[in-house]
N, C-alpha and C positions, 0 to 999 in steps of 0.2 A: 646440803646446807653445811657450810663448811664456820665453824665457829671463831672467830679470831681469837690468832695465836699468843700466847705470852708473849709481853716486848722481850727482845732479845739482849744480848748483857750489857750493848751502850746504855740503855736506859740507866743500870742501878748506877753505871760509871758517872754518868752526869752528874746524878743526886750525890754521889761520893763528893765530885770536883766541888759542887756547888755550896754543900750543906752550910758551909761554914760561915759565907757572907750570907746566904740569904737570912739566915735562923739570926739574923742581927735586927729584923724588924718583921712587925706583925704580917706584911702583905708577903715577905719570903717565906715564913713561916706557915701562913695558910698556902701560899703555892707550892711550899714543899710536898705539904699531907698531902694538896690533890695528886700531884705529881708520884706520891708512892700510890695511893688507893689507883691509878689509870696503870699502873705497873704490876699488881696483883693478877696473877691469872685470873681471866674469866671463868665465871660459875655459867652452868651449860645452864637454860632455860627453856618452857616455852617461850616462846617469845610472842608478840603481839603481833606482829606484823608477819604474816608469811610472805617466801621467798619462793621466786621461779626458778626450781630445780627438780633434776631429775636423778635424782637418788644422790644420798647424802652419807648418811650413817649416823646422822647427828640422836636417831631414834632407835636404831637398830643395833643389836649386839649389845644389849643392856638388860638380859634378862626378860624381857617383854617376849609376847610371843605376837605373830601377823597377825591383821583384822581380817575380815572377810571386807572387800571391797567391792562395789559395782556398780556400773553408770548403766542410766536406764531413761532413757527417751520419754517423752509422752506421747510422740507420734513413732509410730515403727514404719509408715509410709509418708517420706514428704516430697515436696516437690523442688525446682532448682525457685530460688531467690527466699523462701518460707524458713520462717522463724522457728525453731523448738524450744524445746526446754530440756534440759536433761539435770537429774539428781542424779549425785554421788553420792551412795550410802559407805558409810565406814563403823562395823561394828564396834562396839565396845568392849574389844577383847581385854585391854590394859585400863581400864578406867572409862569416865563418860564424857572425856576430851577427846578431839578431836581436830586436826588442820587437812590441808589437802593443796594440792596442783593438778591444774588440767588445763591439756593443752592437745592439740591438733595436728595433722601431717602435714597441714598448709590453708585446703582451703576453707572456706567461709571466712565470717566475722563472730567475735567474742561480744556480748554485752551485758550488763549488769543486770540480775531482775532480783535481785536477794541481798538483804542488809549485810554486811559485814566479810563480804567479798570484795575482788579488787583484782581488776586487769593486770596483769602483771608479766611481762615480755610474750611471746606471742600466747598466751593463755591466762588463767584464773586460777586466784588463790584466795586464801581468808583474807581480813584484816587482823582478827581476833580469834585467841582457840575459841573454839564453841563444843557447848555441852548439851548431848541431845539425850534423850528420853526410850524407854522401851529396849533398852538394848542397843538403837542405834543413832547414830549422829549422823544426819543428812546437809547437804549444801545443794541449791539449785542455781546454774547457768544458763542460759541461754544465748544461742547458736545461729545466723541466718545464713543458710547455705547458697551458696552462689548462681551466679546466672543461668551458665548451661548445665547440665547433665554432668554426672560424675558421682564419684565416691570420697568417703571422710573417714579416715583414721580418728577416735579420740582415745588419749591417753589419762591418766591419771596417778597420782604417786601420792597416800596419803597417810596420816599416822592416829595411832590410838594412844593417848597416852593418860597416864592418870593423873596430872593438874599436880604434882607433889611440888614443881619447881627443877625437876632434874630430870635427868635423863633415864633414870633407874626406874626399870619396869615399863618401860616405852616401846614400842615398835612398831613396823612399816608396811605394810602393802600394799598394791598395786593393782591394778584393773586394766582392760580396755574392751575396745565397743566401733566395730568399723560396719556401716551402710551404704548404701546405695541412692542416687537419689536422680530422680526426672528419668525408670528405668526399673525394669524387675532385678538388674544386678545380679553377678556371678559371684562365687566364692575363688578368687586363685590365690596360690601357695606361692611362700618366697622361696626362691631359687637360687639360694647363692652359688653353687656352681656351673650354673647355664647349662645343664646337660639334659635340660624340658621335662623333670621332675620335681616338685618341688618337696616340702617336707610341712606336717605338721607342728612340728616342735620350730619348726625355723620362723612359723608368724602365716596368718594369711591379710587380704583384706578384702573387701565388699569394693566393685566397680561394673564398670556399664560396659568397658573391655579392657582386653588384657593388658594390663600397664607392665612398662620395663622392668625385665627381672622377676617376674611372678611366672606360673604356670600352672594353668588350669587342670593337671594333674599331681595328685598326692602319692607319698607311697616311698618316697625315694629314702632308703633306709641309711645313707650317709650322705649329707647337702653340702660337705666340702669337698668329695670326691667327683670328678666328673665322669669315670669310669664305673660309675657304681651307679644306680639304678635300674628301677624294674624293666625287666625284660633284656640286661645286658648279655652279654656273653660269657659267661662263668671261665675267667682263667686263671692259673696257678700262680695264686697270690696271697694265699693268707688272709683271702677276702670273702667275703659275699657279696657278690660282682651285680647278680640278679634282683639280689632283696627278697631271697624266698626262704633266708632263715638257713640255709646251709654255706658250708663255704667250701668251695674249690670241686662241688660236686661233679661228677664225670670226666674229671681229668683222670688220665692212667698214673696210677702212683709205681714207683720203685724202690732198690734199696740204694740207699746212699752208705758212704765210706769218709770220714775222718779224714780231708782236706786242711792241713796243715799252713800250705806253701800256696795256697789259692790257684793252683794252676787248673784247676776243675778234673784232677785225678783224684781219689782218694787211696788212703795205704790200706793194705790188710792187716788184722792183729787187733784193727781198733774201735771204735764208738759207730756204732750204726743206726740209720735211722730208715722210717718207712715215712716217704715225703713225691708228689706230684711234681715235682722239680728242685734241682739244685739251689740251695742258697746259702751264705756266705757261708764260710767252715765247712762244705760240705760239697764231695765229687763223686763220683761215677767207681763206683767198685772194679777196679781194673789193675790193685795192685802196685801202686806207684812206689819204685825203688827208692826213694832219696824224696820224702815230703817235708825236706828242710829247703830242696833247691826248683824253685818254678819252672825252671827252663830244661829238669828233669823230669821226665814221666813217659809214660808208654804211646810211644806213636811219633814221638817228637825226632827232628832231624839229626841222623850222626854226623856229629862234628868232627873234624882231626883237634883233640883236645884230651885225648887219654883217658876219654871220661864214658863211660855206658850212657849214653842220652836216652837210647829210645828204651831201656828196660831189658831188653832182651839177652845180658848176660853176656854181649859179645861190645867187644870196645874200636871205637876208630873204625867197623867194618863198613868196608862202600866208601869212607870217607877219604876226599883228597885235599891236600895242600893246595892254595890259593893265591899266586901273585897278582901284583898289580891292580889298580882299583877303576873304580867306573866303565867307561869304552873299552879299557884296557886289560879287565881284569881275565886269569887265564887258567885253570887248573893244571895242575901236574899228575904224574900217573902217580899214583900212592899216598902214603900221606906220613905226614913228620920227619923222619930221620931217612928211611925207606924210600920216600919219593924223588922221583924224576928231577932232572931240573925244569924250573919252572920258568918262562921265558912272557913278561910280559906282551901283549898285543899294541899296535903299533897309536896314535892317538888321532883324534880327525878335529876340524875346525868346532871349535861352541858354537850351539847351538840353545836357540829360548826353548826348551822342553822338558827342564828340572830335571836334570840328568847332567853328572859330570862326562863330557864329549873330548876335553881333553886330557884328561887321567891326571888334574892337578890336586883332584879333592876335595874343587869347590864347584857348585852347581851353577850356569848360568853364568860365569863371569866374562864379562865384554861389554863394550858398549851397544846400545839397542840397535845402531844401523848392524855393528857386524852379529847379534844376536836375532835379526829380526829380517835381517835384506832388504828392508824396507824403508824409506825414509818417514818419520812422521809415525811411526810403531814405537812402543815401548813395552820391554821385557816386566809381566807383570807375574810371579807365581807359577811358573814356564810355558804365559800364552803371552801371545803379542797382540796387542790393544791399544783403540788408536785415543788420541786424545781426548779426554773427556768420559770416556768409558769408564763406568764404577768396576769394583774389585769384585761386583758380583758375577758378571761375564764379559768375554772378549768378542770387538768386533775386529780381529783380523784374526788366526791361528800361524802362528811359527810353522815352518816344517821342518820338527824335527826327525833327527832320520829315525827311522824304524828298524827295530832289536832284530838281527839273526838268532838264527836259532841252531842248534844241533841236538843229536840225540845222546852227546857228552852232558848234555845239563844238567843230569839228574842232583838232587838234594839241595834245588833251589839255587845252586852256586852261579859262580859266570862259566858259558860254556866255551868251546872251544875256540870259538870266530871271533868271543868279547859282545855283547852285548850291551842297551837299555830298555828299560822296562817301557812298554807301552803307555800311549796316554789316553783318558778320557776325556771324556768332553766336560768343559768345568760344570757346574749342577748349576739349574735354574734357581731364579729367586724365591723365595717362598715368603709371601705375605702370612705373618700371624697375627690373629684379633686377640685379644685381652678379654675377662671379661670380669666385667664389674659386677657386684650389689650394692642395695641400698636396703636398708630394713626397713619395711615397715612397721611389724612392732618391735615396741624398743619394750628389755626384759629387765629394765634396774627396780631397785626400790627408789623411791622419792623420799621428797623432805617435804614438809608444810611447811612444821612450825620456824619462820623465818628469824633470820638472826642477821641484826642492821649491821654493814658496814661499816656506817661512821663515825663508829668507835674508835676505828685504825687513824682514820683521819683526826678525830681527837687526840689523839696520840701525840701526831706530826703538830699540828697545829699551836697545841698549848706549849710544848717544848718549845717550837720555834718564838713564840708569843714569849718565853720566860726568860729565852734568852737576848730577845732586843729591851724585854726590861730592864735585865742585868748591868745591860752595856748602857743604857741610857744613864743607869743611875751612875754605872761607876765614872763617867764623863760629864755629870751634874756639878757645878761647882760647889765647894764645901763650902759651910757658912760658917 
């Protein structure tokens, strides 16, 4: 229940504009005063009339503490089309006032069987606080459940408060109440991660079978996770994968090293940790010379770059000089100042197979007939695809030429013939599903005691009302 806002600063601006002609005659003069008193913040109240909502604040956070709330059938077995009754008791923890709302997951009908209640969007609210006896303050509804078979959600939001006029010392709680009906009915659990676990804390409800999104198993120790439920497969996550109260159990732990440069090496000298796998800040105890630079660490390729890559204390060794690129590219014997002259490899026609074919640099460049040999083919990502065909796979394949080899290749360069790299076959489509929830219960506090609207409209209303007076009179001929 949300209480209307103070007017905002046009209001005082008007009265400024206005005061002057109006205060010149008695009917300006009383429409001034109304005009300030509708421009006063509102005082919070109960109010009379409760509002269909579900949770407010307009009771809560005001020093009050929760009622006990709870809806209670008169029939605990009915049938589909049968009439109930249900009372909603609301303690008198704050006083022996009381309002409330209740409302439904959809189906049946709402009807009136109790004075001072009152239909109100799709559920029931008071008309009036009401002051109950014994400690608690009761309201009775009634319910007629629908034709076939199925299950009901009811909700309720309701407040205790103690009649002073204000909000101070007020506050909210909440109930609900879900059966079965034309059916012995099952209990299942909401499942917001569809992983066929569902959770107690997450809501359940009462039905004849399993509605979308629920699961007829509890237990699942995190319902936003979908790797996480009972009986998963415990891995190195920083979780409880299982739901058995341990986390990362029977994984093999090791020591980790102070990964600086994220290459997944770590240096010696520094912070250590005892962890079942690496993660962020953190590599493999193997000593890494240089954990300022990624592309340095143990294992890694020597480069002709003057630099120790692989750790091992020796520089440039094994590594050769480079000319030429794509088809063409060619090693020399040595590397830097030392090596060989280096003689590019000679270039061949482009071809569609995401490889530079003619050693200009750029991959694929041609038109699709001399990229493809085909008429009616088009160069897509280095396959050739005929019209129509999505970017997920090709219905024709280029042939591109296929990479020689030698046993000059070593340290991943280009070898001594010139090569390109092989290709695969592009990956098939993969359909993924989504997956939704829905809540069945919902976990706010409510509002009762309602607060009208058309106050706001009052507002708009008389302001505009004061100013076609205004203008009428100043367009009145004087006498």
């Amino acid at each position: 229940m949300t209480l209307p806002p103070t007017p905002p600063a046009p209001c005082g601006s008007l009265l400024a504009s206005r005061v002057a002609a109006w205060s010149r005659s008695r009917f300006g003069a009383a429409l001034l005063w109304a005009l300030i008193v509708l421009c006063l913040p509102a005082v919070a109240q109960a109010h009379r009339n409760g509002e269909a909502s579900e949770g407010c604040g307009c009771h809560s956070g005001n020093g009050g503490k929760a009622p006990t709330v709870s809806i209670t059938p008169d029939l605990m077995t009915f049938n589909p089309g049968q009439t109930i009754n249900l009372t909603v008791s609301i303690s008198q923890t704050n006083g022996p006032v009381a309002g409330f709302f209740l409302e439904s997951n959809g189906p049946g009908v709402f009807s009136i069987t109790d004075s001072g209640t009152k239909l109100a969007g799709n559920g029931v609210t008071h008309t009036a606080p009401r002051t109950g006896s014994g400690g608690v303050t009761t309201f009775k509804v009634a319910w007629t459940a629908p034709a076939a078979p199925g299950g009901v959600d009811f909700f309720v939001w309701a407040n205790s408060a103690n009649g002073d006029g204000s909000q101070r010392g007020d506050g909210e709680g909440t109930a609900f109440f879900s059966a079965a009906f034309g059916c012995t009915g099952n209990k299942y659990y909401h499942d917001y991660d569809g992983d066929g676990f569902g959770s107690v804390d997450s809501g359940y409800t009462m039905a004849c079978s399993l509605p979308q999104y629920y699961s007829a198993k509890a237990g699942d120790c995190n319902d936003n996770d979908p790797k996480v439920f009972v009986g998963a497969t415990e891995i190195c996550d920083g979780k409880d994968n299982n739901c058995d109260g341990q986390i990362d159990e029977g994984q093999k732990f090791a020591l980790y090293c102070t990964d600086a440069d994220g290459d997944g090496h770590g240096a010696s000298g520094k912070a250590t940790m005892m962890a079942c796998g690496a993660s962020k800040g953190w590599g493999i105890c193997d000593n890494d010379c240089n954990d300022a630079d990624a592309t340095i660490y143990p294992g890694a390729v020597e480069l002709c770059n003057s630099r120790d890559d692989n750790c091992n204390n020796q520089i440039d060794e094994g590594a050769r000089t480079t000319c030429g690129v794509g088809w063409c590219a060619k090693y020399a014997e040595g590397c830097g100042q030392g090596a060989s002259t280096c003689t590019p490899g000679a270039p061949r026609a482009e071809l569609c197979n995401d490889f530079d074919d003619d050693c200009d640099g750029v991959k694929d460049n041609g038109t699709d007939l001399e990229l493809c040999k085909t008429p009616g083919l088009t160069c897509r990502a280095g396959y050739c695809v005929g019209a129509g065909s999505g970017s997920g796979g090709a219905s024709s394949v280029g042939s591109g030429g296929s990479p020689s080899t030698s046993s000059e290749g070593e340290n991943g360069g280009a070898d001594s013939q010139g090569g390109a790299p092989g290709q695969a076959s592009p990956p098939a489509g993969v359909a993924a599903s989504g997956v939704s929830s829905d809540s069945g219960a919902q976990a706010s506090a409510g509002c009762s005691f309602g607060v009208s609207h058309e106050r706001g409209r009052a507002y708009i209303g008389l302001l505009l009302g004061a100013a076609a007076v205004f203008r009428r009179r100043r367009r009145a001929p004087q006498a």
